[in-house]
PDB file of N, CA, C and O in Angstrom:
ATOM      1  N   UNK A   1       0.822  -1.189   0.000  1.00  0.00           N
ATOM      2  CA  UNK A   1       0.000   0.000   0.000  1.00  0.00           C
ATOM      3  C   UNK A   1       0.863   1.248   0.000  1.00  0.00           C
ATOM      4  O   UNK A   1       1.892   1.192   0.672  1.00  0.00           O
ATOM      5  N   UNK A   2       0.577   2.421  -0.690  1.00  0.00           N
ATOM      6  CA  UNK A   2       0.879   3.888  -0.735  1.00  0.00           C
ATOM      7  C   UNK A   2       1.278   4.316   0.345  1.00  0.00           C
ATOM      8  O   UNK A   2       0.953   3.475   1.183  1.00  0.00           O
ATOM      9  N   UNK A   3       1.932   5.356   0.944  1.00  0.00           N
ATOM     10  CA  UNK A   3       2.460   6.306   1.870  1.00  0.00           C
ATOM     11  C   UNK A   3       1.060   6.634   2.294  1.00  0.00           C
ATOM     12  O   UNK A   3       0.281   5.718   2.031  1.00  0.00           O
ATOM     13  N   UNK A   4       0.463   7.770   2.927  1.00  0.00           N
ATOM     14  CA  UNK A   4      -0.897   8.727   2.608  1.00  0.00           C
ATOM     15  C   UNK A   4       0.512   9.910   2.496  1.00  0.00           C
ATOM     16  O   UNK A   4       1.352  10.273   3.319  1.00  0.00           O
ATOM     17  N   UNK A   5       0.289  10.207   1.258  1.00  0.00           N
ATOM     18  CA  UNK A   5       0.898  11.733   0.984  1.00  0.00           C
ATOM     19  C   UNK A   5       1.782  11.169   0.091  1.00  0.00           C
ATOM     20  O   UNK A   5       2.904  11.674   0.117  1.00  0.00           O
ATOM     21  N   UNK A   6       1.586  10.154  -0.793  1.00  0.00           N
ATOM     22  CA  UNK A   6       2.606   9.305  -1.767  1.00  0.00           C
ATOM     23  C   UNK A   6       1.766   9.478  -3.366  1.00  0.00           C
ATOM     24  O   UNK A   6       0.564   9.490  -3.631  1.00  0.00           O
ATOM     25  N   UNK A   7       2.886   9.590  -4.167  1.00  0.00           N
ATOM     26  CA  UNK A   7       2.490   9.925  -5.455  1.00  0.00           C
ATOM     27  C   UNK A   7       1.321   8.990  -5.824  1.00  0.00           C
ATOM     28  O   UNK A   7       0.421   9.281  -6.612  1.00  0.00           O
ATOM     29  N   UNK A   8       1.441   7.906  -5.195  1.00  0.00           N
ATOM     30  CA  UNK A   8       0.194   6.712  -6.007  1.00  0.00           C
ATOM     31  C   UNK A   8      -0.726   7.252  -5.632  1.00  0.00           C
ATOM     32  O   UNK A   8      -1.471   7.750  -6.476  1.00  0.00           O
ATOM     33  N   UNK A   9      -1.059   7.376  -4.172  1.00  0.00           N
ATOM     34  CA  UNK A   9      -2.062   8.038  -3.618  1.00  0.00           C
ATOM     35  C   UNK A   9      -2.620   9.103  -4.029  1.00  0.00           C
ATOM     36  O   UNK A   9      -3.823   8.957  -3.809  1.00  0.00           O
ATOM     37  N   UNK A  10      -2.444  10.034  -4.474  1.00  0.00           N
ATOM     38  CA  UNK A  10      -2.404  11.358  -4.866  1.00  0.00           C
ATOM     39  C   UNK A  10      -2.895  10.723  -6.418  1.00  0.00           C
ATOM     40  O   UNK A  10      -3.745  11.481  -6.886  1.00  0.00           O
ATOM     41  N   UNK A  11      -2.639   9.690  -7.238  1.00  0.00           N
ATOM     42  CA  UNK A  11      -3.100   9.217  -8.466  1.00  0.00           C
ATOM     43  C   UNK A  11      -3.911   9.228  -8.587  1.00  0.00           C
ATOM     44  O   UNK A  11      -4.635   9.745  -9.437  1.00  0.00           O
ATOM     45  N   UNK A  12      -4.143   8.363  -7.355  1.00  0.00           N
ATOM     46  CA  UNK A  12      -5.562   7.302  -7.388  1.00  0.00           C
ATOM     47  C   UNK A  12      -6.743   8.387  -6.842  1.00  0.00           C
ATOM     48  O   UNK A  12      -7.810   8.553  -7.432  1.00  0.00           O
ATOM     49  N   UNK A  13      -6.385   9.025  -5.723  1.00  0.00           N
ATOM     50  CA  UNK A  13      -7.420  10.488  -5.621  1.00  0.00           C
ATOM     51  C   UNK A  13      -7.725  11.339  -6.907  1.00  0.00           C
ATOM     52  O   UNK A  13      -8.857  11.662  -7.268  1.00  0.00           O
ATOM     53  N   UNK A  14      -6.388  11.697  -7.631  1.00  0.00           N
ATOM     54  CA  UNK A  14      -6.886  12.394  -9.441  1.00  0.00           C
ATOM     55  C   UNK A  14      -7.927  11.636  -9.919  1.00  0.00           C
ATOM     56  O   UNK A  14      -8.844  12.318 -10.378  1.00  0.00           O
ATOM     57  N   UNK A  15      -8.099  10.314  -9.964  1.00  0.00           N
ATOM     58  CA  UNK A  15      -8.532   9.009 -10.243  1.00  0.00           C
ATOM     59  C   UNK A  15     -10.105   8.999 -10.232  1.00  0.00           C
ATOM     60  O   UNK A  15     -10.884   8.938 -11.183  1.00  0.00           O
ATOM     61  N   UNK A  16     -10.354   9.080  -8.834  1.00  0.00           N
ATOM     62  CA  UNK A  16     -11.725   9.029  -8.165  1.00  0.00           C
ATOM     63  C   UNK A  16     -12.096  10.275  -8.675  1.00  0.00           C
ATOM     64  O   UNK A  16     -13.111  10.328  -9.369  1.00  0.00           O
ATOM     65  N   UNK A  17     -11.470  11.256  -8.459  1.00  0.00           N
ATOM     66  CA  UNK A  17     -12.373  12.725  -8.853  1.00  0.00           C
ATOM     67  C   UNK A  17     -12.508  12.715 -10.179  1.00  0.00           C
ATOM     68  O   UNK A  17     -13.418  13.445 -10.570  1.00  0.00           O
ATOM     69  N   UNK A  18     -11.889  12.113 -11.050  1.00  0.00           N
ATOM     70  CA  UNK A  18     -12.214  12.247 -12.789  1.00  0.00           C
ATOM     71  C   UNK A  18     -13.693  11.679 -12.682  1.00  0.00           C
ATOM     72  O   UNK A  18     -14.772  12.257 -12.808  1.00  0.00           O
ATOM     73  N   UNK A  19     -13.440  10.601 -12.459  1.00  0.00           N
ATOM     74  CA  UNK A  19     -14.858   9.485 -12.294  1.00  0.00           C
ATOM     75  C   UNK A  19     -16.019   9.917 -11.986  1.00  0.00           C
ATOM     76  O   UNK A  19     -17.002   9.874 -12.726  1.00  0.00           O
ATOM     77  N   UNK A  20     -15.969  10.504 -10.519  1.00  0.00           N
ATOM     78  CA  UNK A  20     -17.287  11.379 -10.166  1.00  0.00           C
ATOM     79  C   UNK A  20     -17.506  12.489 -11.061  1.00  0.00           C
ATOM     80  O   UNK A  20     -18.719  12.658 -11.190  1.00  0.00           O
ATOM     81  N   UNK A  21     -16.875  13.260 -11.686  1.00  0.00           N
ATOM     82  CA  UNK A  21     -16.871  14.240 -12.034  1.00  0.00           C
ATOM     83  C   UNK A  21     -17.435  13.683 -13.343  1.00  0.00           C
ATOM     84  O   UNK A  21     -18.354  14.355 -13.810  1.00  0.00           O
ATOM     85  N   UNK A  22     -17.013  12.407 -14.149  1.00  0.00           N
ATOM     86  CA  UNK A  22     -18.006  11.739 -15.465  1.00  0.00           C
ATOM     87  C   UNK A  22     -19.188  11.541 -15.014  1.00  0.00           C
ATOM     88  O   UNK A  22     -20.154  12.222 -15.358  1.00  0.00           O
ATOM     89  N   UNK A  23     -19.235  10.614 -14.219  1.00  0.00           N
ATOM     90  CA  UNK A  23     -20.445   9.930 -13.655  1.00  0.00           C
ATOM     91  C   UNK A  23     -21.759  11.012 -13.294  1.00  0.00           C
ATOM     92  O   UNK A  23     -22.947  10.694 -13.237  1.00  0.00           O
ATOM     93  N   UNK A  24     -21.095  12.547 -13.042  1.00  0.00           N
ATOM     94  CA  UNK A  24     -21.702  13.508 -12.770  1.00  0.00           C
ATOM     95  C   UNK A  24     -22.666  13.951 -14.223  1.00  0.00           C
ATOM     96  O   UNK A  24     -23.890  13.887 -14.332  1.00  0.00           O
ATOM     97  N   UNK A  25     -21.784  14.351 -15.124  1.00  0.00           N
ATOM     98  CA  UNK A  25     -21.639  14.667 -16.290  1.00  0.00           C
ATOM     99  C   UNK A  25     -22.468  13.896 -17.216  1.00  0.00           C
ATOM    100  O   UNK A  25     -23.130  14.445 -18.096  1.00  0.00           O
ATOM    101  N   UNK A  26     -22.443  12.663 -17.036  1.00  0.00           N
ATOM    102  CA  UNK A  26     -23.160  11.657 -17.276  1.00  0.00           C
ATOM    103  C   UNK A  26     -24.979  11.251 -16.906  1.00  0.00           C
ATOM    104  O   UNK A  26     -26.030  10.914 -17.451  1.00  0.00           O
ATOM    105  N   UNK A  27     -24.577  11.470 -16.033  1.00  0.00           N
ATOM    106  CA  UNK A  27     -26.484  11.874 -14.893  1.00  0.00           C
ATOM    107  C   UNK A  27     -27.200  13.093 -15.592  1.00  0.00           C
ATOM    108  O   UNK A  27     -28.366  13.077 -15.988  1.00  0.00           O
ATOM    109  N   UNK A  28     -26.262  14.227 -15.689  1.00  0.00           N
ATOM    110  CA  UNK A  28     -26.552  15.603 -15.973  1.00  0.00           C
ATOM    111  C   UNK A  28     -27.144  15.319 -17.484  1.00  0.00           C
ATOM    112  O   UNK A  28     -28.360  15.493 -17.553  1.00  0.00           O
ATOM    113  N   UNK A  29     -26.687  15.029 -18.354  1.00  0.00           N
ATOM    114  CA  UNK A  29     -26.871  14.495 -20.038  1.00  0.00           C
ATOM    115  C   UNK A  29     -28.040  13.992 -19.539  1.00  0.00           C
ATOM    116  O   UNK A  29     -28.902  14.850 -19.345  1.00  0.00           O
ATOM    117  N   UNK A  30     -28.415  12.560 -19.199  1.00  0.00           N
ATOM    118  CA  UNK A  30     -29.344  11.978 -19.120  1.00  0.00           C
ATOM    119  C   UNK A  30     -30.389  12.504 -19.184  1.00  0.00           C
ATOM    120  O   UNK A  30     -31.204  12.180 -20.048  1.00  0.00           O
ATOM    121  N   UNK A  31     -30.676  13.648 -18.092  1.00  0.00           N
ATOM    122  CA  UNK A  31     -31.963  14.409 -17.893  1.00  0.00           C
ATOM    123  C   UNK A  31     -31.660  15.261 -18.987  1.00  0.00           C
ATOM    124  O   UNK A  31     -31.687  14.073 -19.308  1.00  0.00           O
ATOM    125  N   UNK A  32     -31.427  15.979 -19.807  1.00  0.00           N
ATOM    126  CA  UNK A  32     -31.402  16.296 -21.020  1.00  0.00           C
ATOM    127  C   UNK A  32     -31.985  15.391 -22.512  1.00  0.00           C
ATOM    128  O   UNK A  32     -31.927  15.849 -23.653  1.00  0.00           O
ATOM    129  N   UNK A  33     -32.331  14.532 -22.272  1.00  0.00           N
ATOM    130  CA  UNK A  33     -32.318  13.841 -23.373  1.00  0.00           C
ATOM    131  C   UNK A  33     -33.877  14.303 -23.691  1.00  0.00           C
ATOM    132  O   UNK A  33     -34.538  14.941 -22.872  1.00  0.00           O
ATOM    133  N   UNK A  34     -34.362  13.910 -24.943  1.00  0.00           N
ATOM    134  CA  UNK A  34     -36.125  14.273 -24.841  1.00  0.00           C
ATOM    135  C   UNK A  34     -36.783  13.323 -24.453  1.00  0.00           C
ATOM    136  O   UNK A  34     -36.202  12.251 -24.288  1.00  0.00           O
ATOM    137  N   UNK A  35     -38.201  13.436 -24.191  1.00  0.00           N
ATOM    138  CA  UNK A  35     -38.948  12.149 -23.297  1.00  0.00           C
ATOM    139  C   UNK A  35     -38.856  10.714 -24.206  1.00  0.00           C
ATOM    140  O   UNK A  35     -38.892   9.537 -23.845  1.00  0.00           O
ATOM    141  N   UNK A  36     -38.735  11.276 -25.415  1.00  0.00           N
ATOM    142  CA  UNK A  36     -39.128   9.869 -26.303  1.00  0.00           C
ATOM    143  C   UNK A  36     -37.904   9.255 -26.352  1.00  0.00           C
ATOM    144  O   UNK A  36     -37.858   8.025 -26.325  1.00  0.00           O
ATOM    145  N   UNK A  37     -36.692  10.054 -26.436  1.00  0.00           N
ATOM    146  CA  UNK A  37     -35.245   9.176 -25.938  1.00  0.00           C
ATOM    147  C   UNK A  37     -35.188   8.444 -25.213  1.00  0.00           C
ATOM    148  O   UNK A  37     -34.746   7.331 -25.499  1.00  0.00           O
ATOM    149  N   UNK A  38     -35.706   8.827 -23.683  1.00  0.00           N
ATOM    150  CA  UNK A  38     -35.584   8.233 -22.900  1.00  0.00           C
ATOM    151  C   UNK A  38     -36.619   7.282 -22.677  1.00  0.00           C
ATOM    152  O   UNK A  38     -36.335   6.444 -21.821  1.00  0.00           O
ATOM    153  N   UNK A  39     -38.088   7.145 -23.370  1.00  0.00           N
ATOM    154  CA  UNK A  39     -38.920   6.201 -23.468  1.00  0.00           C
ATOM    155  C   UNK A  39     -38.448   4.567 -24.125  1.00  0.00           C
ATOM    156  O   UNK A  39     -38.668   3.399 -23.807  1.00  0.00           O
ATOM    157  N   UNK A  40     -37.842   5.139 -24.987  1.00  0.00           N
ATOM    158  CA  UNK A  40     -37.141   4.170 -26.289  1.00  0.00           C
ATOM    159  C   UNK A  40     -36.068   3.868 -25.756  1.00  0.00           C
ATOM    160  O   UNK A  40     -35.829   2.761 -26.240  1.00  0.00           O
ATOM    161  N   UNK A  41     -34.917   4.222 -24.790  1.00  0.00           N
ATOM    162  CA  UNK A  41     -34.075   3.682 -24.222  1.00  0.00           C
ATOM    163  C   UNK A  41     -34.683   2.195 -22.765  1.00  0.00           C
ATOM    164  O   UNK A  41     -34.276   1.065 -22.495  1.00  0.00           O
ATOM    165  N   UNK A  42     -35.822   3.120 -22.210  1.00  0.00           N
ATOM    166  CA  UNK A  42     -36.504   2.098 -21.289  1.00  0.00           C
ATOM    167  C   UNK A  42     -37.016   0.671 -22.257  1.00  0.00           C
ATOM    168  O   UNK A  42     -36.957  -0.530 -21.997  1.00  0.00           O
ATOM    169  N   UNK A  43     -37.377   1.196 -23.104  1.00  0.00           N
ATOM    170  CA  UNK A  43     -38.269  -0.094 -23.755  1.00  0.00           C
ATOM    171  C   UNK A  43     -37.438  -0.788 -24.108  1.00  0.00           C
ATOM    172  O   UNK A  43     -37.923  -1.913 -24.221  1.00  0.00           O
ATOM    173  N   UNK A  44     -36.043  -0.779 -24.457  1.00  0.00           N
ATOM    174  CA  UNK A  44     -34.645  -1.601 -25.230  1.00  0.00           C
ATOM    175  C   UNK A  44     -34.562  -2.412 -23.759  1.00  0.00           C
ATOM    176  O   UNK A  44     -34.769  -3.625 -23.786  1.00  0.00           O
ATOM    177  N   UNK A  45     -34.282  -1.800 -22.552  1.00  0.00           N
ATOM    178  CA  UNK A  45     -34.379  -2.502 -21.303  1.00  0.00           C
ATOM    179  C   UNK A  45     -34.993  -3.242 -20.927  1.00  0.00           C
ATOM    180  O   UNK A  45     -34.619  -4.182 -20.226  1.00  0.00           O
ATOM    181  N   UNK A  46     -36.469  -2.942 -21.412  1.00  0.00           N
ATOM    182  CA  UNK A  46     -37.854  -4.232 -20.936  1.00  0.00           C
ATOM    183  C   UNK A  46     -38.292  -3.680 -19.923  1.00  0.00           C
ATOM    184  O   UNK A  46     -38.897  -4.396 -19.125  1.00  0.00           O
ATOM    185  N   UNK A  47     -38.131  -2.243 -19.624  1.00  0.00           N
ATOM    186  CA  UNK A  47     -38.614  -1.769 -18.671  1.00  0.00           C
ATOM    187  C   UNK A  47     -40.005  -1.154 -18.492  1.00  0.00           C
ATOM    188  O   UNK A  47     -40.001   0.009 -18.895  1.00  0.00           O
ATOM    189  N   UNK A  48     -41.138  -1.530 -18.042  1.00  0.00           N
ATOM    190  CA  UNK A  48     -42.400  -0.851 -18.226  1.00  0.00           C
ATOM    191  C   UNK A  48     -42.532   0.640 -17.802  1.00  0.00           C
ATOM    192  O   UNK A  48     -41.975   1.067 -16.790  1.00  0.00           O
ATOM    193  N   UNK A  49     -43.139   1.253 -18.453  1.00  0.00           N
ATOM    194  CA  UNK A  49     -44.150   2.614 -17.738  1.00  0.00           C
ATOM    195  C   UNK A  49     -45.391   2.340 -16.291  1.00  0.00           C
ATOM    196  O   UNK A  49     -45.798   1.330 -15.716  1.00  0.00           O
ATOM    197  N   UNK A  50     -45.611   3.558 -16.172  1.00  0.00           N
ATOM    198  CA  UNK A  50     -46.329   3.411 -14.636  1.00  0.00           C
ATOM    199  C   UNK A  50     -47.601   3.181 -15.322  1.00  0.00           C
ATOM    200  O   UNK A  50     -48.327   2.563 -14.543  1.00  0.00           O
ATOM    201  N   UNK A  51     -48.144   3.382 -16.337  1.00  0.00           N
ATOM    202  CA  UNK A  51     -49.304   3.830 -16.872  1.00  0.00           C
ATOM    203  C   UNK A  51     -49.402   2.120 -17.172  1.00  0.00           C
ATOM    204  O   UNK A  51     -50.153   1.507 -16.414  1.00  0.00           O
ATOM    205  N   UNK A  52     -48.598   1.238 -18.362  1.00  0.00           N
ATOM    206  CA  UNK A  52     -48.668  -0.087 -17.978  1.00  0.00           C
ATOM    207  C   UNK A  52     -48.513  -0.564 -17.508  1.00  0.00           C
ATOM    208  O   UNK A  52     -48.701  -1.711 -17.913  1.00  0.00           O
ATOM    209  N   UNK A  53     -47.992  -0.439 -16.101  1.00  0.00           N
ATOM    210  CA  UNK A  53     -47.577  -1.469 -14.680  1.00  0.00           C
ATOM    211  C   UNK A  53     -49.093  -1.076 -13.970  1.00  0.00           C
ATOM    212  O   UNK A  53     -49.930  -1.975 -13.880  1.00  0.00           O
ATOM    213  N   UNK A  54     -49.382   0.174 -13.518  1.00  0.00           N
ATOM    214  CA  UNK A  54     -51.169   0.580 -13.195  1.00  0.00           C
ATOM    215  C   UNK A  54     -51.929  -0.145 -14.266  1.00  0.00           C
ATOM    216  O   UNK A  54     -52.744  -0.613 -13.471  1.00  0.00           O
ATOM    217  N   UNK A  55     -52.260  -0.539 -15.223  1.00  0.00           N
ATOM    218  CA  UNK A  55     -53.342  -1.361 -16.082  1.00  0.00           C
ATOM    219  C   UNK A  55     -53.424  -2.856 -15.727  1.00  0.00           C
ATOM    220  O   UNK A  55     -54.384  -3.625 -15.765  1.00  0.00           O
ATOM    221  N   UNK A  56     -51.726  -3.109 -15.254  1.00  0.00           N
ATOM    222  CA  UNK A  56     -51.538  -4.716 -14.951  1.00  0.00           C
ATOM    223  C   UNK A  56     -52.091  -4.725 -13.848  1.00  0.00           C
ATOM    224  O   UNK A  56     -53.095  -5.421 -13.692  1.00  0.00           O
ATOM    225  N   UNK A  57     -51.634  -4.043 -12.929  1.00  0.00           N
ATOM    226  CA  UNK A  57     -52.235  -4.448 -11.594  1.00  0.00           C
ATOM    227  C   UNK A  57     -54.102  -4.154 -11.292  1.00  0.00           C
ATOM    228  O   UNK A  57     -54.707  -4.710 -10.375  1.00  0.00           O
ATOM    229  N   UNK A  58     -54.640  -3.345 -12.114  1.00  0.00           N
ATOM    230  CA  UNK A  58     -56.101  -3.574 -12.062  1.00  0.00           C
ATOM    231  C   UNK A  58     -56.482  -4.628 -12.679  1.00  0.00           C
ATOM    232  O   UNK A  58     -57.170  -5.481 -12.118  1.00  0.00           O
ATOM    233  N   UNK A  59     -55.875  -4.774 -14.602  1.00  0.00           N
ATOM    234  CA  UNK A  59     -56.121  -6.382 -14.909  1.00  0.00           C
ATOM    235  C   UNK A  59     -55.920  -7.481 -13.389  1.00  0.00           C
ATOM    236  O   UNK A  59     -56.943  -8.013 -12.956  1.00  0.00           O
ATOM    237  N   UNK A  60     -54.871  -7.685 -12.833  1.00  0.00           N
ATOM    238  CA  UNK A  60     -54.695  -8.851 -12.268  1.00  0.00           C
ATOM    239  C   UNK A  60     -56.055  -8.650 -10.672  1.00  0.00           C
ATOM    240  O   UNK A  60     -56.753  -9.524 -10.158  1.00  0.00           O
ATOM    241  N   UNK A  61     -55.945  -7.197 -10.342  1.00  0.00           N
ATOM    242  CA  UNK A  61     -57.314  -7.150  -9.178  1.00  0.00           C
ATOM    243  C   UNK A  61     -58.349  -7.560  -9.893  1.00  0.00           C
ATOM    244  O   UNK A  61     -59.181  -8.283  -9.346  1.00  0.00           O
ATOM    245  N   UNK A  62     -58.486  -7.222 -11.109  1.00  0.00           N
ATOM    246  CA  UNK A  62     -60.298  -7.883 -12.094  1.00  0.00           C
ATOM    247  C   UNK A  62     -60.123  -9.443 -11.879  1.00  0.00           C
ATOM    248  O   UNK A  62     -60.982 -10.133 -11.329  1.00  0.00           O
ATOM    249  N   UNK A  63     -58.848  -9.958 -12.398  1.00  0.00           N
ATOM    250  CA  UNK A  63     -58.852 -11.542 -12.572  1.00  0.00           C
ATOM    251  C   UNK A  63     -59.036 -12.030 -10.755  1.00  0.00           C
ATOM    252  O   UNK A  63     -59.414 -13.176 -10.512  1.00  0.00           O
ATOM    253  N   UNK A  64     -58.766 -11.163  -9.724  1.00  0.00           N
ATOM    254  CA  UNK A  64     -58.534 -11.881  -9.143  1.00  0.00           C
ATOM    255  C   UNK A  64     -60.209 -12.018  -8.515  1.00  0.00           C
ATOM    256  O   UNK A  64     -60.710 -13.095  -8.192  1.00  0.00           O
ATOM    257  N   UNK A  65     -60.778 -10.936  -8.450  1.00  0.00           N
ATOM    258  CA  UNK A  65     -61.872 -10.754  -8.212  1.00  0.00           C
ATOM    259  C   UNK A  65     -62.900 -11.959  -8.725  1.00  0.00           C
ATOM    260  O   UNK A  65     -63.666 -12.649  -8.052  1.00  0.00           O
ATOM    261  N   UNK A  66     -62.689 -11.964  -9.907  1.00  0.00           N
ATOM    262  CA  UNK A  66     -63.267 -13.027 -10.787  1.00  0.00           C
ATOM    263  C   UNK A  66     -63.310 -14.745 -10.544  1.00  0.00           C
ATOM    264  O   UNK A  66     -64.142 -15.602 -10.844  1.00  0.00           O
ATOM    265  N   UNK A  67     -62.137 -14.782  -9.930  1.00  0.00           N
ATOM    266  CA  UNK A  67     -61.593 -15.654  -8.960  1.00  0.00           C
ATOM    267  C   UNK A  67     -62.449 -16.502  -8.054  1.00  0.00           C
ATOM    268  O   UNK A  67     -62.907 -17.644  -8.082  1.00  0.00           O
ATOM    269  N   UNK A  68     -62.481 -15.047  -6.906  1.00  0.00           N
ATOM    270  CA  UNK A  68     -63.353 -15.353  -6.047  1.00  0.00           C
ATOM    271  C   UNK A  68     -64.866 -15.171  -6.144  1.00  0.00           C
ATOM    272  O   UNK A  68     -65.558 -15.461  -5.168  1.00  0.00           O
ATOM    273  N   UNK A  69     -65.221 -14.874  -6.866  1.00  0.00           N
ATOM    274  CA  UNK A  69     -66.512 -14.625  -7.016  1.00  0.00           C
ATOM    275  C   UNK A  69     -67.113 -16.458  -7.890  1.00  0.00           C
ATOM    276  O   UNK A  69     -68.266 -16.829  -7.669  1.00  0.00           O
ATOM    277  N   UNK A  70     -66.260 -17.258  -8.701  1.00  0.00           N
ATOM    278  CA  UNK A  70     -66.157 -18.474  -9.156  1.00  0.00           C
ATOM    279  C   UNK A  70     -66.237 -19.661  -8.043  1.00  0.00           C
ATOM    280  O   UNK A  70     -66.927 -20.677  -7.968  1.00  0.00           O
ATOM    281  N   UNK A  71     -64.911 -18.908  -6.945  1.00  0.00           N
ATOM    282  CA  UNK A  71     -65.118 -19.791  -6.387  1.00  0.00           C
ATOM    283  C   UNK A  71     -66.131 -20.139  -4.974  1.00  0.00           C
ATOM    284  O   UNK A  71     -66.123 -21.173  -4.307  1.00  0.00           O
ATOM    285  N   UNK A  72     -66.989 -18.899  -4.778  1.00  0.00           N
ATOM    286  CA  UNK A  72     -68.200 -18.917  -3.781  1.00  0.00           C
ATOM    287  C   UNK A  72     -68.871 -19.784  -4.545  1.00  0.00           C
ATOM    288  O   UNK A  72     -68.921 -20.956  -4.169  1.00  0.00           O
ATOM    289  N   UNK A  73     -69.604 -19.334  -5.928  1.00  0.00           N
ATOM    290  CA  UNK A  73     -70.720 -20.379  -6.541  1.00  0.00           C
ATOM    291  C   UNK A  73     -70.260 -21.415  -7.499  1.00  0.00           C
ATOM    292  O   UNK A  73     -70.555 -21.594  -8.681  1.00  0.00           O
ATOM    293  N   UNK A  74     -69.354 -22.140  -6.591  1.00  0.00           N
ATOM    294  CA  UNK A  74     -68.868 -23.609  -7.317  1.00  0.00           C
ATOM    295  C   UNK A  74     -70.101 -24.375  -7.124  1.00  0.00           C
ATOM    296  O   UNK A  74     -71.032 -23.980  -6.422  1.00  0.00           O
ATOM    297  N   UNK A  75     -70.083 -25.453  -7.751  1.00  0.00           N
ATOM    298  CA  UNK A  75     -71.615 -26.314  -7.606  1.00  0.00           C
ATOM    299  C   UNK A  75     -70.863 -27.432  -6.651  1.00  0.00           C
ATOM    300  O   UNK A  75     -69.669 -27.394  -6.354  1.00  0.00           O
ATOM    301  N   UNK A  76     -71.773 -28.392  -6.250  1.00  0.00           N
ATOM    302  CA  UNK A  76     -71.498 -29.093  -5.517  1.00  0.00           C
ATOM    303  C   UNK A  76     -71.139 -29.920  -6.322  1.00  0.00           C
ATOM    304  O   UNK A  76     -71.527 -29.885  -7.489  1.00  0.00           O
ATOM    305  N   UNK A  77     -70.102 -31.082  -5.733  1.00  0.00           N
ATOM    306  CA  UNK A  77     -69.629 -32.072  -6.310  1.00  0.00           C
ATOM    307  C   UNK A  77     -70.054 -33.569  -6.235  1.00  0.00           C
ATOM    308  O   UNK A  77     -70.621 -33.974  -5.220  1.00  0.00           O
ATOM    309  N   UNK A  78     -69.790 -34.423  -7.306  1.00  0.00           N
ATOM    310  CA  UNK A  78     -70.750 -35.412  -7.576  1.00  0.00           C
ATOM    311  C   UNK A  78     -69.904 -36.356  -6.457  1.00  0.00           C
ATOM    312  O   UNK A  78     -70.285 -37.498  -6.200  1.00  0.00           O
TER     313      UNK A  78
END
């Protein structure tokens, strides 16, 4: 390991601050992009919208509803 106050050290700190300073730079772009960029980047991911994740989850409350309502008036069995 480095000194603390040793040239590597002092590298590897240049190092970390480049990084954050991309990673910054990087975040910052992002929110710049237009909505449909960033729609079309989600969808390459497989990532849903709230608007279709909210439709699934009422579809699946209808199915489930449906469910139970089947299984109160089951008929009796032979």
């Amino acid at each position: 390991m480095s000194q603390p106050g040793s040239d590597g050290g002092f590298a590897l700190r240049q190092l970390v601050d480049e990084l954050g300073a991309q990673l910054r730079a990087g975040a910052e772009r992002l929110g710049d992009l237009p909505q449909e960029t960033g729609e079309r980047m989600a969808r390459e991911l497989g990532l849903v919208t709230r608007a279709e994740w909210d439709a699934l989850e009422l579809r699946l409350a209808q199915v489930e509803h449906r469910l139970k309502l089947l299984e109160r008036t089951k008929p009796p069995s032979l």
